[in-house]
TIMI-429321 format. One line per field, with one value per residue: residue number from 1; x, y, z of N, C-alpha, C, CB in turn. Coordinates in steps of 0.001 Angstrom, whole numbers, plus 500000, padded with zeros to 6 digits. Glycine has a CB too. Example, Ala and Ser with C-alpha at 12.3 -4.5 7.8 and 13.67 -1.06 7.14 Angstrom:
k [1; 2]
n_xx [513190; 512850]
n_yy [494310; 497750]
n_zz [507800; 507080]
ca_xx [512300; 513670]
ca_yy [495500; 498940]
ca_zz [507800; 507140]
c_xx [513200; 512900]
c_yy [496700; 500030]
c_zz [507800; 507870]
cb_xx [511308; 514084]
cb_yy [495527; 499402]
cb_zz [509046; 505725]
END
This chain:
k [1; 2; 3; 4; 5; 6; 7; 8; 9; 10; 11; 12; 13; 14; 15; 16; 17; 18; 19; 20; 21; 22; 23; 24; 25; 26; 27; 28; 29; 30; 31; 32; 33; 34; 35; 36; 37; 38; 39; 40; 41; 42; 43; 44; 45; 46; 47; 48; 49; 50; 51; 52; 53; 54; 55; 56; 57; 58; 59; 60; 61; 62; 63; 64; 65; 66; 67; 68; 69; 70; 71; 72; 73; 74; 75; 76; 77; 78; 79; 80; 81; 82; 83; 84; 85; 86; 87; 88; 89; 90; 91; 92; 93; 94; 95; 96; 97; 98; 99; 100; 101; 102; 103; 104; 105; 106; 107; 108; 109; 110; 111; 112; 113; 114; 115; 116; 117; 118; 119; 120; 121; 122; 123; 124; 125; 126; 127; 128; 129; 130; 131; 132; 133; 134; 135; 136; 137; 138; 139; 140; 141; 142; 143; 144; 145; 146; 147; 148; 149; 150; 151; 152; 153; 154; 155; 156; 157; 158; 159; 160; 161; 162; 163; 164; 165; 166; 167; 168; 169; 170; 171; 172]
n_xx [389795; 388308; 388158; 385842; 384268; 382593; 383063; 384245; 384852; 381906; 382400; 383387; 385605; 389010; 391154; 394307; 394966; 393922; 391544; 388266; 385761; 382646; 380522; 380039; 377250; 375906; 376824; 375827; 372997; 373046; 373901; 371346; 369216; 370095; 369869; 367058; 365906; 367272; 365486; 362827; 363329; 363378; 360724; 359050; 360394; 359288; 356051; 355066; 353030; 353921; 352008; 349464; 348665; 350407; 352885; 352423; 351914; 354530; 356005; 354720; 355442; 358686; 358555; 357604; 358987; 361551; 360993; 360192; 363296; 365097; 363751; 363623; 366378; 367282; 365913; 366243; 369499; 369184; 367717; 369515; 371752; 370105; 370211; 370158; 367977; 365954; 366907; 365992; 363123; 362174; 363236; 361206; 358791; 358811; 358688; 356374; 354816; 355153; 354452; 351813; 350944; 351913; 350202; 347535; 347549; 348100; 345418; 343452; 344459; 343835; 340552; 340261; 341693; 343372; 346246; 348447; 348485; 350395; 352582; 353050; 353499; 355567; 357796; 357784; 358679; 361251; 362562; 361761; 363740; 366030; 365850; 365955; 368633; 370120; 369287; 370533; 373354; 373832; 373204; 375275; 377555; 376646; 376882; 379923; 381092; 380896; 381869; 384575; 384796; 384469; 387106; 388660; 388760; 389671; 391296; 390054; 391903; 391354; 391615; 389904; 387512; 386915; 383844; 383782; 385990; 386526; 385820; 386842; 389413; 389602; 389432; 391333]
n_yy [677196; 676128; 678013; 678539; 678498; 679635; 681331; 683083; 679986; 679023; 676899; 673643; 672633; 672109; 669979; 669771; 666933; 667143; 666047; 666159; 668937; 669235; 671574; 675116; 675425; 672840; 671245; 673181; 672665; 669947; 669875; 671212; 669854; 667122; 668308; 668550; 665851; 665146; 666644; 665774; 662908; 663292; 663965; 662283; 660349; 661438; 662142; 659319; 656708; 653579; 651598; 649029; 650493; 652535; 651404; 650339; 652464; 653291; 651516; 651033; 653635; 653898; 651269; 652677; 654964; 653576; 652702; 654912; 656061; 654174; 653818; 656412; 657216; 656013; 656618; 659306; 658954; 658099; 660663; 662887; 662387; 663010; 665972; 669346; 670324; 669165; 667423; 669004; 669545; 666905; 667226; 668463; 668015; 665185; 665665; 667266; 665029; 662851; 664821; 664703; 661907; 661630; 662892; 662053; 659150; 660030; 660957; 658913; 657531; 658258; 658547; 655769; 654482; 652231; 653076; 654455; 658187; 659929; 658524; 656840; 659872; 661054; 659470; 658495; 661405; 661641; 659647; 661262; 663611; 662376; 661076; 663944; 664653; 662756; 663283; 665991; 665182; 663498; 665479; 667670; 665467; 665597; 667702; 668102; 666082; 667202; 669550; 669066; 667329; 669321; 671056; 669243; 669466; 670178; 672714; 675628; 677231; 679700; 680662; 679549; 676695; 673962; 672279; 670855; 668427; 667458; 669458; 671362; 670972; 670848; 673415; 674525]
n_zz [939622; 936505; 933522; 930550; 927329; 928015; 930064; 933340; 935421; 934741; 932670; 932275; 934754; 935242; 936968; 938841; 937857; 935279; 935142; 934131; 935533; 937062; 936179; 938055; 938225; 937965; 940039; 942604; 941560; 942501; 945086; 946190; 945378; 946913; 948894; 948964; 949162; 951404; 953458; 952294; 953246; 955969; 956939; 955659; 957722; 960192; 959500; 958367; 959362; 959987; 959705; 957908; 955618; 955281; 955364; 952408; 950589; 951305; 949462; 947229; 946133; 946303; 944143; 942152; 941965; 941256; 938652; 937248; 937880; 936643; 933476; 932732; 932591; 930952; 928539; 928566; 928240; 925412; 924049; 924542; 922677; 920417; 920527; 922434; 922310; 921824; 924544; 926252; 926190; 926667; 929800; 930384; 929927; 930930; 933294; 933944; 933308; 935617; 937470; 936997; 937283; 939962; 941439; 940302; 941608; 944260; 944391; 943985; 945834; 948155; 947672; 947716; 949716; 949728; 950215; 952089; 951097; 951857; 952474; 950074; 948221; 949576; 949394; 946707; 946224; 946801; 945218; 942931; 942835; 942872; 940665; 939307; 939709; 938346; 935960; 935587; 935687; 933293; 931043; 932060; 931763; 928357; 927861; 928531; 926621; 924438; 924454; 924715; 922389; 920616; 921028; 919810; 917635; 913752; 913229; 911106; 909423; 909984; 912486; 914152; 915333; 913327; 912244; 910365; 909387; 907175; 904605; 905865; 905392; 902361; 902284; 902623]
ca_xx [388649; 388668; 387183; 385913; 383974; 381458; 382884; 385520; 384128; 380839; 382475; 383782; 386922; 390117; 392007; 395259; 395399; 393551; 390000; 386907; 385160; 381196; 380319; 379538; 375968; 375777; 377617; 374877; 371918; 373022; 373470; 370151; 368758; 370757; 369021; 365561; 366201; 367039; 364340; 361810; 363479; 363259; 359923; 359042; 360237; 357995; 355063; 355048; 352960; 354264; 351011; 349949; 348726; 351529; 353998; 351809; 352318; 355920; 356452; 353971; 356280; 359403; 358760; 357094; 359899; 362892; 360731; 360831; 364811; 365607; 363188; 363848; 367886; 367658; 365482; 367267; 370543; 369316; 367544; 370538; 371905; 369756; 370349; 369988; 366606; 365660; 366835; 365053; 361645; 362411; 362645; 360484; 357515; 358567; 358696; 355073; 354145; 355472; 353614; 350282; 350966; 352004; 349236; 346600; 347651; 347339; 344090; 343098; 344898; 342459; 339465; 340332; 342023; 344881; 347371; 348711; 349068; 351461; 353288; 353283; 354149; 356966; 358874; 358227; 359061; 362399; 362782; 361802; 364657; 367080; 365744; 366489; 370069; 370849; 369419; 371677; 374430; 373623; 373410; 376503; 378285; 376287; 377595; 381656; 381716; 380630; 382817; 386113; 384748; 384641; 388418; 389523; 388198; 391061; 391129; 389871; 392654; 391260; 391948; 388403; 387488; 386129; 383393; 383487; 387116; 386895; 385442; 388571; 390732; 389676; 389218; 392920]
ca_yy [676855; 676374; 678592; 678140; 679630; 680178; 682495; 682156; 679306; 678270; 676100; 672332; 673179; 671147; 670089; 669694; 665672; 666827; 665870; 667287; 668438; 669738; 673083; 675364; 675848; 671624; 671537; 673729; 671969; 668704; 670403; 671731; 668564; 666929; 669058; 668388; 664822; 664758; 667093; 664717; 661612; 663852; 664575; 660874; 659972; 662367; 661243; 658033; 655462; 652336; 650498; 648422; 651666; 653248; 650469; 650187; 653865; 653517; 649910; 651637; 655025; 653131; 650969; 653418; 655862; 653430; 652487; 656037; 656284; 653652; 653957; 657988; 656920; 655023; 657570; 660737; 658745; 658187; 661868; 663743; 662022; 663935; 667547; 669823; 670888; 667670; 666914; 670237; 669197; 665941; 667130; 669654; 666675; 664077; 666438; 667457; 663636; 662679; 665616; 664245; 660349; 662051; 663764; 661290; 658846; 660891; 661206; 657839; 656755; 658832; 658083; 654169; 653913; 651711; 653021; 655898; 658756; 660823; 657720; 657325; 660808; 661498; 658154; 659357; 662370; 661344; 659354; 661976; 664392; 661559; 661161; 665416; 664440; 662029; 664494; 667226; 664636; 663044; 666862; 667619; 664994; 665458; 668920; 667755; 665810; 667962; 670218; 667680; 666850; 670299; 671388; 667936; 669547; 670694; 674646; 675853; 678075; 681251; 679785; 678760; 674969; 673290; 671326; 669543; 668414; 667219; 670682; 672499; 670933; 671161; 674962; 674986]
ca_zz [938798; 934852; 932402; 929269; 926538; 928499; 931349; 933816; 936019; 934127; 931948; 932923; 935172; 935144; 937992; 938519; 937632; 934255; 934223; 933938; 936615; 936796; 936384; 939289; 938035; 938110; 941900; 943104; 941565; 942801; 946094; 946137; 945009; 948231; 950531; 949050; 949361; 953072; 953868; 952101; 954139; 957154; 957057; 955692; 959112; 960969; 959117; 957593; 960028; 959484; 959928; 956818; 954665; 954987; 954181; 950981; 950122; 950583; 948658; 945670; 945802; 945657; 943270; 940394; 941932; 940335; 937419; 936568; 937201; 935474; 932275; 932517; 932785; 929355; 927526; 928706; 926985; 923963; 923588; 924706; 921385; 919261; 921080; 923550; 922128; 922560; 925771; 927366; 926091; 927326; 930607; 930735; 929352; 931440; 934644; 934449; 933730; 936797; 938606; 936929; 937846; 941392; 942013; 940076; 942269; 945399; 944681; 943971; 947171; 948899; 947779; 947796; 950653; 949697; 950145; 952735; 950283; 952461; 952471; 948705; 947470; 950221; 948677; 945175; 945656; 946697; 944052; 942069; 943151; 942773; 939478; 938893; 940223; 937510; 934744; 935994; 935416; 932153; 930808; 932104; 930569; 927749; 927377; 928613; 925975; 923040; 924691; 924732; 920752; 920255; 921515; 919459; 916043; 913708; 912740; 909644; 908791; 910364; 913346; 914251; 915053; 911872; 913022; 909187; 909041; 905486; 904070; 906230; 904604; 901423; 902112; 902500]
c_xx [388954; 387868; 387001; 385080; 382793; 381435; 384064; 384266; 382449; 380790; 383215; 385506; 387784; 390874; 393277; 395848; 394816; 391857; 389297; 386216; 383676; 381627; 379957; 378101; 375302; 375696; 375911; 373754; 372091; 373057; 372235; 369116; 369005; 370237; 367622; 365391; 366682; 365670; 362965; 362127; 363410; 362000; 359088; 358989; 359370; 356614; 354508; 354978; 353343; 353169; 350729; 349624; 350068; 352897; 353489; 352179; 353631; 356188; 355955; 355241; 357609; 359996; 358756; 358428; 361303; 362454; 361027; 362141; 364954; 365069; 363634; 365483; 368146; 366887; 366272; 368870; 370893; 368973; 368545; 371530; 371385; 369498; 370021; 368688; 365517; 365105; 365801; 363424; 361564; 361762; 362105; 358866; 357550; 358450; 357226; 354265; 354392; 354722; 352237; 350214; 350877; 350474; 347605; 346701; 347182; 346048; 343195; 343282; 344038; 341430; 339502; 340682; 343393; 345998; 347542; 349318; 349814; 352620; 353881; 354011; 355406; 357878; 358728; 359118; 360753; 363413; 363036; 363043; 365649; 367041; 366770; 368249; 370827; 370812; 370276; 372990; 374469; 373633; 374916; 377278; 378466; 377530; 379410; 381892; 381336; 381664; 384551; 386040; 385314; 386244; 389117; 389406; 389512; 390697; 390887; 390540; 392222; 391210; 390696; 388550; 386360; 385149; 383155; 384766; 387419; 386838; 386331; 389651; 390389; 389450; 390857; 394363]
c_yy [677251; 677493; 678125; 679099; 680440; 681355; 681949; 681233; 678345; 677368; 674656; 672807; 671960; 671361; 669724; 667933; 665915; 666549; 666708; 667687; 668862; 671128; 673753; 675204; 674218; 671532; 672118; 672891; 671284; 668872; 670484; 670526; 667585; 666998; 668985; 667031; 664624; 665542; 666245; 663202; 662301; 663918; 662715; 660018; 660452; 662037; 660175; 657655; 654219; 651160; 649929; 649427; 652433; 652382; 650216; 651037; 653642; 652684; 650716; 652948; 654549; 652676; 651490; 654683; 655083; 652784; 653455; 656298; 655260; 653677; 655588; 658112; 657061; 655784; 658809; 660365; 659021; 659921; 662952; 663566; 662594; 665578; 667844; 670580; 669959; 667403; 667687; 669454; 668032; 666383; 667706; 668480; 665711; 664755; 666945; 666298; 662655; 663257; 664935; 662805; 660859; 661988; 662792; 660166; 658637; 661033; 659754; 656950; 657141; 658957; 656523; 653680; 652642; 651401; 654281; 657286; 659513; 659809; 657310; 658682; 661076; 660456; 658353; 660445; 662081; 660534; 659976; 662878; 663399; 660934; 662748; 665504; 663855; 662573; 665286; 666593; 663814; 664135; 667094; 667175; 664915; 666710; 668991; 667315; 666219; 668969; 669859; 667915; 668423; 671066; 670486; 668321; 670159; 672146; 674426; 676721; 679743; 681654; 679326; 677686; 674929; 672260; 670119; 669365; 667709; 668623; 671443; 672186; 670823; 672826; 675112; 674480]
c_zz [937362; 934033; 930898; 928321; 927052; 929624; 932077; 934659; 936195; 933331; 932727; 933576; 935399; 936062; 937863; 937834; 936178; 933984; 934839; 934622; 936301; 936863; 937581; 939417; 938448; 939625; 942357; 942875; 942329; 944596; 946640; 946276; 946756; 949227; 950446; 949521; 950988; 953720; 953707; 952689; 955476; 957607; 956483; 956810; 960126; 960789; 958520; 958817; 959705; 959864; 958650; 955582; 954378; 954496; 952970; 950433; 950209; 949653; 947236; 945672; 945555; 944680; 942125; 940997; 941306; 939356; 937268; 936330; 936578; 934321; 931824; 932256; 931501; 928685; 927597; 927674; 925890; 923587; 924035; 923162; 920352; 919440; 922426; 923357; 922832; 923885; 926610; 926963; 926917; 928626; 931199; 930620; 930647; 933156; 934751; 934133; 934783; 937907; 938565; 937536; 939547; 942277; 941365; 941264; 943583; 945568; 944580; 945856; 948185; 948703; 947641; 949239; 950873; 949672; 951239; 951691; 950372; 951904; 950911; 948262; 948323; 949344; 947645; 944944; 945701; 946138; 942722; 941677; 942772; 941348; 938358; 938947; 938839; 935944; 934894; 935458; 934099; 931305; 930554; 931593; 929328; 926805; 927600; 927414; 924417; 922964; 924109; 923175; 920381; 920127; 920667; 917686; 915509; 913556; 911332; 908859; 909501; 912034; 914722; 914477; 914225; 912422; 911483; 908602; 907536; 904704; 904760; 905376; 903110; 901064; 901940; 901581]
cb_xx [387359; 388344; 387540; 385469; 383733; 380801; 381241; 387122; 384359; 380233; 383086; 383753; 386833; 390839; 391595; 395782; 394860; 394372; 389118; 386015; 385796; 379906; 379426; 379898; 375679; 376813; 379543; 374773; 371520; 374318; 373773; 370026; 369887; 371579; 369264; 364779; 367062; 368555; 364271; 361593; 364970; 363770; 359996; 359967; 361229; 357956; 354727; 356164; 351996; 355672; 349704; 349325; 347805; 351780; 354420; 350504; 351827; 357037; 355267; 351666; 356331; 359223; 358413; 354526; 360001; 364155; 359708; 360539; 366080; 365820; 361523; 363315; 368395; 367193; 364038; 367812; 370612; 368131; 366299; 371336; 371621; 368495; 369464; 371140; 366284; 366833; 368154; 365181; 361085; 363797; 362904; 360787; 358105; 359801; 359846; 354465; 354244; 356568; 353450; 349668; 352738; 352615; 349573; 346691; 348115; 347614; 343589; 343984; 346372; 342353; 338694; 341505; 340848; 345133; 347901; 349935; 348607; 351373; 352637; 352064; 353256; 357102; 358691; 357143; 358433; 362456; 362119; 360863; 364631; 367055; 364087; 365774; 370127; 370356; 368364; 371852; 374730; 372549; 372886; 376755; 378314; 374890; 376840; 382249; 381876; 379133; 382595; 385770; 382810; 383783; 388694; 388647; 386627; 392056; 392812; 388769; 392351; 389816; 393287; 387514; 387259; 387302; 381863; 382302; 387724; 385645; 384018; 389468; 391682; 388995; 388349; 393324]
cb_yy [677553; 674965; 679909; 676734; 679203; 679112; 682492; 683104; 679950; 678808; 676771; 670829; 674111; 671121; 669527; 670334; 664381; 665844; 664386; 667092; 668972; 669283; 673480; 676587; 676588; 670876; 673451; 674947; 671463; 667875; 671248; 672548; 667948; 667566; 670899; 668628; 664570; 665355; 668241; 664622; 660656; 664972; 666252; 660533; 660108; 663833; 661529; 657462; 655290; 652021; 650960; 646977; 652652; 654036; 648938; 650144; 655160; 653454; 647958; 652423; 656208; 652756; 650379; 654344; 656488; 652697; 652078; 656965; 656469; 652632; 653615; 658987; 655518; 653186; 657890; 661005; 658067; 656981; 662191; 663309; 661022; 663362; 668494; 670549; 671032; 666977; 666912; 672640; 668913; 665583; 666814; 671346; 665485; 662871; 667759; 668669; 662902; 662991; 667366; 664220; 659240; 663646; 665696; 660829; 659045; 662085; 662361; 657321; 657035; 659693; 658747; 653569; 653572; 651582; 653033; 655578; 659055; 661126; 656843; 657387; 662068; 661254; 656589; 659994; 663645; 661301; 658853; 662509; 664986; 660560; 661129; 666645; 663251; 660638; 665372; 667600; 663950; 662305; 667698; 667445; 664368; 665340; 670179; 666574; 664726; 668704; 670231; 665372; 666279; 670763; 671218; 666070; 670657; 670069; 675931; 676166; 677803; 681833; 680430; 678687; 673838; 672383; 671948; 669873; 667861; 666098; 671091; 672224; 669664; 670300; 675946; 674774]
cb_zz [939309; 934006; 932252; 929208; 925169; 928937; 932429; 934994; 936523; 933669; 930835; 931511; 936496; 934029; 938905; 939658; 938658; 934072; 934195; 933320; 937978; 937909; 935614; 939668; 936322; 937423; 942153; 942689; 940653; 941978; 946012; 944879; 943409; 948473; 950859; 947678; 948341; 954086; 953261; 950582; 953914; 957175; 956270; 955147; 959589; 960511; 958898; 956541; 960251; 960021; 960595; 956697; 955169; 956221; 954605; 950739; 950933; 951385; 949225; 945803; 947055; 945744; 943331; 940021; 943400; 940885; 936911; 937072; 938075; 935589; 932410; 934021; 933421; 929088; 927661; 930903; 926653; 923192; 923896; 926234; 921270; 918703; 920341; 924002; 920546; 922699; 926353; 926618; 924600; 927301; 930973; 929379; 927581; 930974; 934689; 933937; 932816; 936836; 938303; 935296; 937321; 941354; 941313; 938648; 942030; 945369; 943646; 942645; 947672; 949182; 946916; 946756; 950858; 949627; 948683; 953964; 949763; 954339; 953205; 948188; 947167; 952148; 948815; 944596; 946325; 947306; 943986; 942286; 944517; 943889; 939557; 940112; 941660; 937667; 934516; 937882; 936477; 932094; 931997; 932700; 930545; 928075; 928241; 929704; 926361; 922902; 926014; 925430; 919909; 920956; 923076; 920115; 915691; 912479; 912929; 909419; 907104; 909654; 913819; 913179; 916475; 910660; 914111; 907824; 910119; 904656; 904195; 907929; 905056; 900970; 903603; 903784]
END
């Protein structure tokens, strides 16, 4: 396992062919993530009737579960682009507007009746998690390749990396 500036083994580790791999701290999430995600298809199966409420609840959970990844995909992109301040708010914002849609929802579904709302939030949620999966990995890369940029910068003479290679070299 690689180290980097961050520790031995917390930083992106390099295998023997050269590239980059995830961090351990990544690995684990996505793990984690993994195991919530079969548990919520496990348990999906257990209770999810498949009479016509409940195929409603899944079809509705579903669908607003890969609107969210894909609309959450293409915003997370771009705001990883303007930091890592950014990004955290990001998904710290869009993670408790998800809970409120969740859970508004849920409650609608049960006092309407149109939908099975077990059936709904189990298929979100596992959407949701598979959403948390692809943040973890958009991050990650986010942070490889600032990393990569970073290692690619020239020195500023004190043998520092210059992160403003015009102003290094005119220092020197």
């Amino acid at each position: 396992m690689g180290s980097s500036r961050f520790g031995p083994g917390a930083g992106p580790s390099t295998g023997q062919t050269g590239q980059e791999g995830m961090t351990r701290t990544a690995t684990q999430v996505l793990v984690m993530v993994g195991g919530f995600i079969a548990l919520l298809v496990a348990a999906s199966v257990a209770v999810i009737k498949l009479d016509r409420e409940g195929v409603r609840g899944t079809v509705i959970g579903a669908g607003l579960g890969l609107v969210n990844l894909a609309v959450g995909a293409l915003v997370m992109r771009r705001v990883l682009r303007r930091g890592m301040k950014s990004a955290m708010t990001m998904i710290v914002a869009g993670f408790a507007a998800r809970l409120f849609v969740l859970a508004g929802l849920i409650v609608l579904f049960q006092r309407t009746g149109a939908a099975d709302p077990a059936a709904f939030a189990l298929t979100f949620l596992v959407f949701f998690f598979v959403y948390l999966g692809v943040e973890v990995l958009l991050v990650e890369r986010s942070i490889d390749g600032k990393l990569v940029t970073a290692e690619k910068l020239p020195e500023s003479g004190d043998g520092t990396k210059c992160r403003r290679p015009t102003w290094c070299r005119r220092r020197l």
